[in-house]
C-alpha positions in Angstrom: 179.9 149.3 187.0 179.0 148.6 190.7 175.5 146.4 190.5 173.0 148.7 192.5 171.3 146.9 195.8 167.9 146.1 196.4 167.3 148.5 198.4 168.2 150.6 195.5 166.4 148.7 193.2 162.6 149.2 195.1 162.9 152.8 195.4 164.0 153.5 191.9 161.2 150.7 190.5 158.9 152.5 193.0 159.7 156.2 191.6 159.4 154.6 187.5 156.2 152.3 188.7 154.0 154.8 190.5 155.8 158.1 190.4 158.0 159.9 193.5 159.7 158.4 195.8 158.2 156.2 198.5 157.1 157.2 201.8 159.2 153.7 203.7 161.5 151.4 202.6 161.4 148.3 205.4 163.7 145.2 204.8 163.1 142.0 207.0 166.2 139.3 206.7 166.7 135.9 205.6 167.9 133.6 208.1 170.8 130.5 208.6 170.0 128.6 211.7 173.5 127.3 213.4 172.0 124.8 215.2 168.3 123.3 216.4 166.4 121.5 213.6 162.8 120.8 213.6 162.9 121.8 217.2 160.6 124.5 217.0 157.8 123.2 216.4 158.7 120.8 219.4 158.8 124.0 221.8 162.3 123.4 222.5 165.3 125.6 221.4 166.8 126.9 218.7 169.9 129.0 217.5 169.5 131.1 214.3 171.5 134.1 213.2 169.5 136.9 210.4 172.1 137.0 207.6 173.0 140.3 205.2 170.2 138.6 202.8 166.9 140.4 202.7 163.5 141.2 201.4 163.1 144.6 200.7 160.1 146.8 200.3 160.0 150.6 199.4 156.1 151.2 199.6 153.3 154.4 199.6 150.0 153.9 201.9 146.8 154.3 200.4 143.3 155.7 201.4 141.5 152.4 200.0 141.9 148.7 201.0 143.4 147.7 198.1 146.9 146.4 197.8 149.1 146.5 194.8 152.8 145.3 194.6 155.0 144.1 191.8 157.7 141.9 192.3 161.1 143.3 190.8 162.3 139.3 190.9 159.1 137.4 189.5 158.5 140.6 187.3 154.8 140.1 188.0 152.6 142.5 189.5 149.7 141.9 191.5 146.5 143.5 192.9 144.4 142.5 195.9 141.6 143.8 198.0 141.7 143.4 201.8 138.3 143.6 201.4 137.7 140.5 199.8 141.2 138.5 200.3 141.2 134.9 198.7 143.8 132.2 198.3 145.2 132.0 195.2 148.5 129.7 193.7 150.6 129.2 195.6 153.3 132.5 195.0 155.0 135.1 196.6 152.2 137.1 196.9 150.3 134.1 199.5 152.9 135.7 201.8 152.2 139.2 202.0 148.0 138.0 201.4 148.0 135.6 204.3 149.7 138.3 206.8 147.0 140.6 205.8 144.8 138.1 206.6 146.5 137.1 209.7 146.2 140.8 211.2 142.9 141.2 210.6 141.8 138.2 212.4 144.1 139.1 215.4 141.9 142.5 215.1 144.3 145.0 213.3 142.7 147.4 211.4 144.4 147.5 207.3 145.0 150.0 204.7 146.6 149.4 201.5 149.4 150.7 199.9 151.2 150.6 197.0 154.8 148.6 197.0 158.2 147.1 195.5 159.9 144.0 196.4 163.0 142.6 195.7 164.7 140.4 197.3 168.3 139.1 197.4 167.6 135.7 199.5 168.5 132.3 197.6 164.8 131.0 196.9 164.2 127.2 198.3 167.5 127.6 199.5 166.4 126.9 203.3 167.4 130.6 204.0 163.4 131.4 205.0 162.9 133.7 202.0 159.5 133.0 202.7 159.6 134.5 206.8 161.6 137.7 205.5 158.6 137.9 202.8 156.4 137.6 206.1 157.6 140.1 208.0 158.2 142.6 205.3 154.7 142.4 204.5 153.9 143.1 208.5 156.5 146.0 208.8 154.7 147.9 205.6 151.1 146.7 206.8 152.2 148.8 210.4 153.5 151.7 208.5 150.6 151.9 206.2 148.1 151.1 208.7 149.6 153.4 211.6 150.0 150.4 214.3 152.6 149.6 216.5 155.4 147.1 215.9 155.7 144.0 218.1 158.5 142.3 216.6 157.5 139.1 218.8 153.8 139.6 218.4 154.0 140.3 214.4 156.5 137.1 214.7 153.5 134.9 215.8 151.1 136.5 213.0 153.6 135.6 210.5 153.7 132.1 211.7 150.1 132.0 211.5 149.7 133.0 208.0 152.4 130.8 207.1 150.4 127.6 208.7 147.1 128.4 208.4 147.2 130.4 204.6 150.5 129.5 202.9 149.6 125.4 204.2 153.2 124.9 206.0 153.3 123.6 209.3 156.3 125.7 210.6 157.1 126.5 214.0 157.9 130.0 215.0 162.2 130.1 214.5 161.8 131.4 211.2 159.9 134.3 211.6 161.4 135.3 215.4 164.6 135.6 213.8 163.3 137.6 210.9 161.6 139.9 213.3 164.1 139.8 216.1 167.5 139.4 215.0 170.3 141.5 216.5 173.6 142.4 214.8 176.6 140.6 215.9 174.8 137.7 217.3 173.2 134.4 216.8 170.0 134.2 218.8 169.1 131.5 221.2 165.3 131.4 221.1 163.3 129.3 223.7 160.2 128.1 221.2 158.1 128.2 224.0 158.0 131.5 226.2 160.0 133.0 223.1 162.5 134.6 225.5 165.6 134.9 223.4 169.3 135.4 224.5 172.5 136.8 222.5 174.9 134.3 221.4 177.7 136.0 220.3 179.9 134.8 217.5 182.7 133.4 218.5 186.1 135.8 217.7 187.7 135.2 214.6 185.5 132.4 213.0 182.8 133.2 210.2 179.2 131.2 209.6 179.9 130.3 205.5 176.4 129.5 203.7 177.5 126.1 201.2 174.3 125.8 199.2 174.2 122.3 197.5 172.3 123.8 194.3 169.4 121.4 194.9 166.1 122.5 195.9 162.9 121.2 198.1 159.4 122.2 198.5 158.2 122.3 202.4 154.9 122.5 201.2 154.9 118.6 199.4 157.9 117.2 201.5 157.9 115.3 204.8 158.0 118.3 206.8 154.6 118.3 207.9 154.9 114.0 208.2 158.1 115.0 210.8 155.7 117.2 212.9 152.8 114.5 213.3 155.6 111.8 214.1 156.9 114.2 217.1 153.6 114.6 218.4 152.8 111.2 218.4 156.0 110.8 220.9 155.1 113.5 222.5 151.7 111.8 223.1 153.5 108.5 224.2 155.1 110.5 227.1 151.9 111.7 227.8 153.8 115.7 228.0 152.9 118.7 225.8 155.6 118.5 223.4 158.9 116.7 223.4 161.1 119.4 224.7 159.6 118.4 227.8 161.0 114.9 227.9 165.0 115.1 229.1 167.2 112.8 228.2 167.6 110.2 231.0 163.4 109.9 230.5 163.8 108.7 226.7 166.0 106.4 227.5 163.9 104.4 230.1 160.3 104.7 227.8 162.6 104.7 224.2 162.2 100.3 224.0 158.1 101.4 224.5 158.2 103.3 221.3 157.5 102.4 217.3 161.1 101.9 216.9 160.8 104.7 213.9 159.2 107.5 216.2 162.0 106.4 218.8 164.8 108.1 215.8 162.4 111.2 215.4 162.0 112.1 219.1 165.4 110.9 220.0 166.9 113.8 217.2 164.8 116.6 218.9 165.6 115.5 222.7 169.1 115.2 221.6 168.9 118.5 219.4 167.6 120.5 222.3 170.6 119.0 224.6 173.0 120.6 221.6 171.6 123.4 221.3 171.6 124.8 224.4 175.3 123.7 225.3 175.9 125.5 221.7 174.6 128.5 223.0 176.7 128.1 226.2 179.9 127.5 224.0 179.4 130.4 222.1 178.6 133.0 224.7 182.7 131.5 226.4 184.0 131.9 222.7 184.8 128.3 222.3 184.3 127.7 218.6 185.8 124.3 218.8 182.6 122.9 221.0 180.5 124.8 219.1 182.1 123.3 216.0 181.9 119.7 217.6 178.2 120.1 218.2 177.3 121.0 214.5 178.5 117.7 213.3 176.9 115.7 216.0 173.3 117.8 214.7 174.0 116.6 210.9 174.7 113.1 212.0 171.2 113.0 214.4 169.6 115.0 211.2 170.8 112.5 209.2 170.4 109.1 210.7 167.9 109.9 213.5 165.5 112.6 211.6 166.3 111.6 207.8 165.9 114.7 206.8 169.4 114.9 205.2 170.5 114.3 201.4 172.9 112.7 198.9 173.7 116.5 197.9 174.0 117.6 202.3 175.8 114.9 203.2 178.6 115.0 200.6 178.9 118.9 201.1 178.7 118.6 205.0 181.6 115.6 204.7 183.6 118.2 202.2 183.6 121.0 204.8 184.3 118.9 207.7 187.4 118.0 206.3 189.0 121.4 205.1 191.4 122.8 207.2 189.9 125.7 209.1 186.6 124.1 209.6 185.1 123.7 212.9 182.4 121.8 212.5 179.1 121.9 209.5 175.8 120.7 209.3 172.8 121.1 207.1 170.8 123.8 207.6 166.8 124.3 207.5 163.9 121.9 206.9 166.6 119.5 204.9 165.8 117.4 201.7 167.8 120.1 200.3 168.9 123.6 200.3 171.7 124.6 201.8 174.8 123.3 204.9 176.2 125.9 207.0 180.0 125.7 208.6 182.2 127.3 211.3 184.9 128.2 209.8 188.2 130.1 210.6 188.3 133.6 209.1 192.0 133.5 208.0 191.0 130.3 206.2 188.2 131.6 204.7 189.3 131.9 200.9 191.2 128.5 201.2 188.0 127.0 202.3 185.6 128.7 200.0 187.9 127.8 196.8 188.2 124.4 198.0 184.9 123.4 199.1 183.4 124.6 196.0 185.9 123.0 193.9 186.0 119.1 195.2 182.0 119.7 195.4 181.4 119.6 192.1 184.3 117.4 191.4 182.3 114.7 193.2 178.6 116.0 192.2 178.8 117.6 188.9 176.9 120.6 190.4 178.5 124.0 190.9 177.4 125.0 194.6 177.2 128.9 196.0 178.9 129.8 199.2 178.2 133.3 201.1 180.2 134.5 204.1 177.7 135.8 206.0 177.0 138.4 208.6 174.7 138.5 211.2 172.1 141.2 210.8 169.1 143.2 212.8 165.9 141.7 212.6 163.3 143.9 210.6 163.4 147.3 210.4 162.3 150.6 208.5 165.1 151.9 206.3 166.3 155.3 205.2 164.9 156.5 201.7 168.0 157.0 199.3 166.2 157.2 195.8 167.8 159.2 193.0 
């Protein structure tokens, strides 16, 4: 028996929870981010991809202001008024609340509705469950509420509920590629101007998703420590943000610095340098450079950033040396989650089979790999509930 999808799932819970079918189903996407770590938040440059891995909503608008949604994954349902929205624990439901509360103070005008979600993205994973969650929530707040989508503008409202109400100091990658992705392609995204440009994937390879099994919480981690650490470099170079310091301009102020900001800001200088020439290499099809530059990242994320683990390292090494293998890296805010790698599509099996295997040989964990294709950003899907 075929397991049904979760797009599937929402509109049949929908039709059993509150009766007929829904008038939307949206789904926003999980994301993998080939290269350009903790350069976001740096204004620099970055080069995600929106994966098949979604959140999905099948929803019904409502006269009122309340909101009431139940979660097919946390089987919990929940109820709140727009009227009167508080923080609560920290849940899934902080996501859709603090982009209600994010419209509003940009000026939108709310209704509620009634909704579904599921979700099929690897929670704590580094896969930005948490953006897709975002910008779900915005897609059914538009529908419900009769305003137009902005995919970049509802990209920035989702970063703001995520800093200002969820508590994490993200910068805006996560929740551009969730609202902008385009099929086919990686997306370079300048953190700055947000002007994005297709990076296709390069013919006959395949981005694999190697999650180590081993978690992290952004929230109580380092992440926000890494922010304030770039922004005291930035400070010392007396620019905005360090993707305004190039190179050659590190090199001659780097002896001035605490010798442990030097490592931070010399990752994200370096990081925007790779990234870019990443972009380049994939848009000529060169999956060897492109390859090449992923393991420089892990080594700067690793030595420079230390944002790496035991778990990332030992999976990154393991890919790295299967044949077929182009180059790998962790992947996300690190202390965790998940590596991705370039791999060679006729070697795809050989690679999956093997990674896997001499993983948990040397870890005694049993990792989850996902082939993965690159997917639109979000977007209102057609009703198919029996």
């Amino acid at each position: 028996m075929m397991a049904i999808s979760p797009k599937e799932q929402v509109q049949i819970k929908f039709r059993d929870t509150f009766g007929g079918k829904p008038d939307w189903t949206v789904r926003a996407p999980g994301r993998v981010n080939l290269i350009g770590e903790h350069t976001d938040y740096n204004e620099g440059f970055v080069l995600p991809m929106a994966i098949d891995r979604s959140v999905w909503i099948a929803l019904r608008p409502r006269v009122d202001s309340e909101v009431n949604i139940l979660s097919i994954d946390f089987t919990q349902k929940e109820t709140f008024s727009l009227d009167t929205l508080q923080k609560g624990q920290n849940t899934w439901v902080e996501y859709i609340k603090g982009v209600a509360w994010a419209l509003m103070e940009n000026g939108y005008q709310l209704k509620g509705w009634d909704g579904i979600l599921a979700g099929n993205i690897p929670i704590g994973a580094g896969l930005s469950s948490s953006a897709a969650a975002e910008l779900a929530g915005a897609l059914a707040f538009s529908l419900s509420s009769n305003f137009e989508w902005d995919a970049k503008k509802m990209a920035q409202i989702a970063q703001e509920a995520e800093n200002k109400w969820v508590g994490v100091s993200s910068g805006i990658m996560d929740q551009m590629i969730s609202a902008c992705g385009v099929q086919g392609n990686a997306l370079l995204i300048d953190c700055r101007s947000l002007d994005t440009k297709l990076a296709p994937l390069p013919s006959g390879t395949s981005f694999v998703i190697l999650d180590t099994g081993t978690r992290r919480e952004l929230v109580g981690s380092a992440y926000n420590e890494r922010r304030a650490q770039c922004e005291t470099a930035a400070k010392a170079f007396n620019v905005p943000a360090l993707r305004d310091v190039a190179p050659w301009q590190f090199r001659a102020g780097e002896a001035q610095l605490n010798p442990l900001i030097a490592k931070r800001a010399r990752h994200i200088i370096s990081e925007n340098e790779r990234t870019l020439q990443a972009a380049q290499a994939m848009k000529e099809n060169n999956a060897i450079k492109t390859g090449h530059l992923m393991d420089e990242s892990h080594e700067s994320l690793r030595d420079d950033f230390e944002v790496s683990s035991d778990a990332l390292d030992v999976m990154v090494e393991v890919a790295q040396q299967h044949e077929g293998c182009f180059g790998a890296r962790m992947t996300g805010g690190g202390f965790g989650g998940c590596a991705v790698a370039l791999v060679e599509s006729s070697a795809l099996q050989n690679f999956s089979g093997g990674v896997s295997l001499t993983y948990q040989t040397l870890t005694g964990i049993e990792p989850k790999i996902y082939v993965c294709r690159a997917e639109n950003g979000a977007e209102v899907i057609p009703n198919e509930a029996r």
